[in-house]
VOGU-3710 file (C-alpha; in Angstrom, 3 decimals, decimal comma):
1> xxxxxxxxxx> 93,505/137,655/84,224  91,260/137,539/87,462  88,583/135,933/85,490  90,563/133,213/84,099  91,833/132,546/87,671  87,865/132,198/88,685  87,063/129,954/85,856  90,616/127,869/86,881  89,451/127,480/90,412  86,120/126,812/89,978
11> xxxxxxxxxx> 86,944/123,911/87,236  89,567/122,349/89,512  87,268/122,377/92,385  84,597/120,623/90,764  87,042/117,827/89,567  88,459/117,328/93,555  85,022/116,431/94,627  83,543/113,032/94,132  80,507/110,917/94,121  79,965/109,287/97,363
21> xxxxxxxxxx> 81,229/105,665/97,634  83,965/106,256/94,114  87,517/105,481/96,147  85,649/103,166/98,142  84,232/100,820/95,244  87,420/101,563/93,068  89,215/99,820/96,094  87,168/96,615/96,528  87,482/96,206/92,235  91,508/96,742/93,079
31> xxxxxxxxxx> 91,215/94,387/95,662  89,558/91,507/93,582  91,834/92,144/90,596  95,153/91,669/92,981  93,732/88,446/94,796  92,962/87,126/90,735  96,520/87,853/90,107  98,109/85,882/93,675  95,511/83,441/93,415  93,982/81,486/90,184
41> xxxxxxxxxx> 95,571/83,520/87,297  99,508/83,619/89,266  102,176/81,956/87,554  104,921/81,855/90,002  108,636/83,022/88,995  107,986/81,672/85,540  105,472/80,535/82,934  106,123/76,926/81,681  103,523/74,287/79,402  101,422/73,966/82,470
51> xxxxxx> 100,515/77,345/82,017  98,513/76,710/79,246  95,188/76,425/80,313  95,553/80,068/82,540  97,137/81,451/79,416  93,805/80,768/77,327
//
C-alpha cells in the first residue's frame, strides 16, 4: 500500500510541474482567440444574410 502511495505521489508531482513559459503562451493564444471572437468573426445578438461572408 505504501508503495502505491510513492508511485501516486511521484506521478502527480511530475504532472503539477510545467515547462517554463506553458500558462504564459497558453494565455496570449486565449487572448488572440477572444479578441477574433469581439472583433472580425462577432456577430452581434444575432446572425442575419450579412453574415455570410464570416460564416464561410
Amino acid at each position: 500500500m505504501g508503495a502505491l502511495v510513492l508511485v501516486g505521489s511521484v506521478a502527480m508531482g511530475g504532472c503539477s510541474s510545467s515547462p517554463p513559459g506553458l500558462v504564459e503562451n497558453a494565455d496570449k493564444k486565449c487572448d488572440t482567440i477572444t479578441d477574433r471572437f469581439t472583433g472580425d468573426l462577432a456577430y452581434g445578438k444575432a446572425i442575419n444574410s450579412d453574415h455570410l461572408a464570416k460564416v464561410r
